[in-house]
DSSP file (Angstrom, degrees, kcal/mol; ACC not computed):
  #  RESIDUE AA STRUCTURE BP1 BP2  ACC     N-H-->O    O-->H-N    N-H-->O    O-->H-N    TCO  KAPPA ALPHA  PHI   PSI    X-CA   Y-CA   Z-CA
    1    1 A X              0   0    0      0, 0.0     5,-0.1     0, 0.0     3,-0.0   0.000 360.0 360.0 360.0 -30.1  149.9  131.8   67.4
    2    2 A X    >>  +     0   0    0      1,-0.2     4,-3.9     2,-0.2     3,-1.9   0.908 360.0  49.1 -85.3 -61.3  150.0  128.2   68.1
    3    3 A X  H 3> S+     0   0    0      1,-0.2     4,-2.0     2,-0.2    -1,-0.2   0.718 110.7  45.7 -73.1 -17.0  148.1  128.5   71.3
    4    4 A X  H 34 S+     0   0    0      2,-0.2    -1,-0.2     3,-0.2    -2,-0.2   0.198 108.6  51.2 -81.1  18.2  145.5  130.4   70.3
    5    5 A X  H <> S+     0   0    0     -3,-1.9     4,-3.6     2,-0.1    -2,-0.2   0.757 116.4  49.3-103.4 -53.9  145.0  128.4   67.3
    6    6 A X  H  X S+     0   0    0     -4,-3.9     4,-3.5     1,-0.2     5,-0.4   0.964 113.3  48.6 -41.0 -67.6  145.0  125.3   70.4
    7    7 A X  H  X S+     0   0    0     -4,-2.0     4,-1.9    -5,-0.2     3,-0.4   0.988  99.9  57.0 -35.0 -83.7  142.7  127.3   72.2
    8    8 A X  H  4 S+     0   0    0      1,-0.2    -1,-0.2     2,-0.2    -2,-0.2   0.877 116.0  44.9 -15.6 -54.9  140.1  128.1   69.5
    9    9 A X  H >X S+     0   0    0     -4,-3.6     4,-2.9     1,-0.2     3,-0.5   0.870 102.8  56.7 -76.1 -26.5  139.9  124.0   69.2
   10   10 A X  H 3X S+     0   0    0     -4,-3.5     4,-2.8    -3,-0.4    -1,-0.2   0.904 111.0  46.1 -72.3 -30.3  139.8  123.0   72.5
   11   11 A X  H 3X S+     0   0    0     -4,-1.9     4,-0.9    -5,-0.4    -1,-0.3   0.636 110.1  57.1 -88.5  -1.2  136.4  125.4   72.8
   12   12 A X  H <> S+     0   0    0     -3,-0.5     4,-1.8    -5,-0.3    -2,-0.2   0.807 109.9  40.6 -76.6 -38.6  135.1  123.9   69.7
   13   13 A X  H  X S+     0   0    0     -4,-2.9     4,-4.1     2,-0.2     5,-0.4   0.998 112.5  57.7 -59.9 -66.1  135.3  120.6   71.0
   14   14 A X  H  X S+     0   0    0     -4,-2.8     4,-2.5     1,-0.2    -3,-0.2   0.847 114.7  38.5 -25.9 -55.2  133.9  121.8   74.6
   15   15 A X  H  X S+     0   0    0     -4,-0.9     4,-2.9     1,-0.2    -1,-0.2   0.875 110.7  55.4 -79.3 -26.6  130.8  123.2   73.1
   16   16 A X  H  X S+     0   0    0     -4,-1.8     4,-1.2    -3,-0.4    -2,-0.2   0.700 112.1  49.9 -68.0 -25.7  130.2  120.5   70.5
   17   17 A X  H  X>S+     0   0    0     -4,-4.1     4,-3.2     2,-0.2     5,-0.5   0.919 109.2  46.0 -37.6 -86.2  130.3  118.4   73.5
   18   18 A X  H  X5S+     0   0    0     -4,-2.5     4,-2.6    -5,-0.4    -2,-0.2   0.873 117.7  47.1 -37.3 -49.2  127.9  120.5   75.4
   19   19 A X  H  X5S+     0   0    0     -4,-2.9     4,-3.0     1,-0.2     6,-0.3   0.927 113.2  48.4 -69.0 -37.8  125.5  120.6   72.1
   20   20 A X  H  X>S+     0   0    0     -4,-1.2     6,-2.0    -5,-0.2     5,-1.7   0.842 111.6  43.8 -76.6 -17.8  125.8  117.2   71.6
   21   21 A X  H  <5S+     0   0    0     -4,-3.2     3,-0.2     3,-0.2    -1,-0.2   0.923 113.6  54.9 -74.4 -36.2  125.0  116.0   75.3
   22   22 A X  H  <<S+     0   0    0     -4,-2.6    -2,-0.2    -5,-0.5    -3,-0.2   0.882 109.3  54.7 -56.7 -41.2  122.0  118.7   75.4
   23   23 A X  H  <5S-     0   0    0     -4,-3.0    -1,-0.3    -5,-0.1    -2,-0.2   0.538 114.1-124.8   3.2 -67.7  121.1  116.7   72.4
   24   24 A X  T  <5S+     0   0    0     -4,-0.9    -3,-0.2     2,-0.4     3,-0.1   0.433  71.4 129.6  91.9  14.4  121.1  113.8   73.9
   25   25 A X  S   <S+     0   0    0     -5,-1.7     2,-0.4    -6,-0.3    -4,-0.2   0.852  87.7  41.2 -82.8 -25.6  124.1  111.8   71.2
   26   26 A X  S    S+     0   0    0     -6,-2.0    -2,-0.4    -9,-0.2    -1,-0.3  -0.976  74.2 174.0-155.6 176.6  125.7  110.9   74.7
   27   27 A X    >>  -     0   0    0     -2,-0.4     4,-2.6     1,-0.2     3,-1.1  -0.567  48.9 -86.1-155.4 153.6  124.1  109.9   77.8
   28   28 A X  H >> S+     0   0    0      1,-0.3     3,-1.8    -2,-0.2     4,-1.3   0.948 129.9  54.1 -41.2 -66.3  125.5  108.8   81.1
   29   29 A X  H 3> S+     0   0    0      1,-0.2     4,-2.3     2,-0.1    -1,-0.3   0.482  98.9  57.8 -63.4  -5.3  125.7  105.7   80.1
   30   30 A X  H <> S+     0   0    0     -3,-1.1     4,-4.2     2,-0.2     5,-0.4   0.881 114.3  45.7 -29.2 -70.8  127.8  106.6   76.8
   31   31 A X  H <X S+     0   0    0     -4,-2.6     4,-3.3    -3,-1.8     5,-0.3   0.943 107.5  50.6 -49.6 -31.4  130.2  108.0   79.4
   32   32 A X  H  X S+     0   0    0     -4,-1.3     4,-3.4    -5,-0.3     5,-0.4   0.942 119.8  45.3 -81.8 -61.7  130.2  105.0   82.0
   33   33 A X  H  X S+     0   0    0     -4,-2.3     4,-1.2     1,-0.2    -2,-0.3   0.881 115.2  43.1 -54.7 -37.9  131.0  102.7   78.4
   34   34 A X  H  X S+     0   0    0     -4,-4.2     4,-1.1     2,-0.2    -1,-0.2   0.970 114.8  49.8 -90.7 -48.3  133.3  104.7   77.1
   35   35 A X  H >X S+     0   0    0     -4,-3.3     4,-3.5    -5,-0.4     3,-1.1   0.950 110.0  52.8 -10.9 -79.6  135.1  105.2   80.8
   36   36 A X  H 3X S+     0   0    0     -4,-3.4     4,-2.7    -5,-0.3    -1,-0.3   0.929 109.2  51.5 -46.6 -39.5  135.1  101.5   81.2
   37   37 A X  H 3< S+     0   0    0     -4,-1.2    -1,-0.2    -5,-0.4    -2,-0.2   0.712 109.8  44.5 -64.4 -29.0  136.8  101.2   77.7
   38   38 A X  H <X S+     0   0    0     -3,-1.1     4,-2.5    -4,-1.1     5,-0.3   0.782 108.3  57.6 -90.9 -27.0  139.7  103.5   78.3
   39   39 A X  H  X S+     0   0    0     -4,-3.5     4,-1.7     1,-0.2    -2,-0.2   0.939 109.4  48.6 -74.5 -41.8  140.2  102.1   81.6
   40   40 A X  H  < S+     0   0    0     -4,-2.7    -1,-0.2     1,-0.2    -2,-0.2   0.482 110.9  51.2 -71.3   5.7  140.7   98.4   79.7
   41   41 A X  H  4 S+     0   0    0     -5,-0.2    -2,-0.2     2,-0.1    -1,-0.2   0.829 119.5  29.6-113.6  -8.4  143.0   99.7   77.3
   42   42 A X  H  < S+     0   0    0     -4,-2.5    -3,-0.2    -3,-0.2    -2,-0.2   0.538 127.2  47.6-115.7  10.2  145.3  101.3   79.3
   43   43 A X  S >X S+     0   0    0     -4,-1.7     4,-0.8    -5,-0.3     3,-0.5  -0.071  75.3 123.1 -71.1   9.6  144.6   98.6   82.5
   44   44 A X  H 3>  +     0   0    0      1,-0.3     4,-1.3    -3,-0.2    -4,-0.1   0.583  65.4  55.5 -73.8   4.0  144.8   95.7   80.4
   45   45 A X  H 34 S+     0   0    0      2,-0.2     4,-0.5     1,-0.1    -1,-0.3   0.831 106.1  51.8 -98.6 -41.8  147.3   94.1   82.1
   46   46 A X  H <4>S+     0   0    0     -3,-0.5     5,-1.3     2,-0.2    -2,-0.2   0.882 110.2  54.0 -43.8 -42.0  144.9   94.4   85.3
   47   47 A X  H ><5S+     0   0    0     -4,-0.8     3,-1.8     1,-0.3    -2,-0.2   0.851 103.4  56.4 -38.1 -63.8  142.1   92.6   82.6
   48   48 A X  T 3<5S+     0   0    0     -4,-1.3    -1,-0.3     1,-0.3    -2,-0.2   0.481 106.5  55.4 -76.9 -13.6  144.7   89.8   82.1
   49   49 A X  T 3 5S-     0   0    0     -4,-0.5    -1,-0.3     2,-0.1    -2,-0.2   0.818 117.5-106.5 -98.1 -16.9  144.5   89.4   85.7
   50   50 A X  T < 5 +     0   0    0     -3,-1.8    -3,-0.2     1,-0.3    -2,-0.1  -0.166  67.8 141.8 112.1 -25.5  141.0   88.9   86.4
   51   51 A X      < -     0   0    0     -5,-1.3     2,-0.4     2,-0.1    -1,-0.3  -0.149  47.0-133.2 -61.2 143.8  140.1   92.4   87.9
   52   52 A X        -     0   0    0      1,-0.1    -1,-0.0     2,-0.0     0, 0.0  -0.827  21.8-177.4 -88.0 152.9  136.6   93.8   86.8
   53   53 A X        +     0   0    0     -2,-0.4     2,-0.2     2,-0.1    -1,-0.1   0.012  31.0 133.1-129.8  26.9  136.9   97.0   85.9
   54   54 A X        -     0   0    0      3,-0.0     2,-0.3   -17,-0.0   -21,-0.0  -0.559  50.6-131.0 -64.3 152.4  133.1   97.8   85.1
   55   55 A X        -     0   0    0     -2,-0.2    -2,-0.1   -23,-0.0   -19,-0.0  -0.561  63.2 -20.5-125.9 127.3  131.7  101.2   86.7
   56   56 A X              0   0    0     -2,-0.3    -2,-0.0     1,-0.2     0, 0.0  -0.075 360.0 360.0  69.0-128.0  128.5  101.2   88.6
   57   57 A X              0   0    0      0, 0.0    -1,-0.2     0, 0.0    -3,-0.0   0.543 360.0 360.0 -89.1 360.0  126.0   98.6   88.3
């Protein structure tokens, strides 16, 4: 029961993804910011070091 209850959400998210990109509520560059963001919070010690860790340009 558990995993198809898991299941169920994970394809609600997937497609509300998918509507929302088709949309246009995010955009590469949503992705490239958000990217960059996860990479300084669980890199931060890399941050503290001086490494850049911006994506692309």
């Amino acid at each position: 029961m558990v995993r198809w209850r898991a299941l169920i959400i994970l394809i609600y998210v997937l497609i509300g993804i998918y509507v929302a990109w088709v949309h246009g509520y995010i955009t590469a560059g949503f992705l490239r910011s958000l990217a960059e963001a996860l990479l300084a919070v669980f890199l931060w010690f890399l941050v503290l070091l001086g490494v850049d860790l911006h994506i692309g340009k």
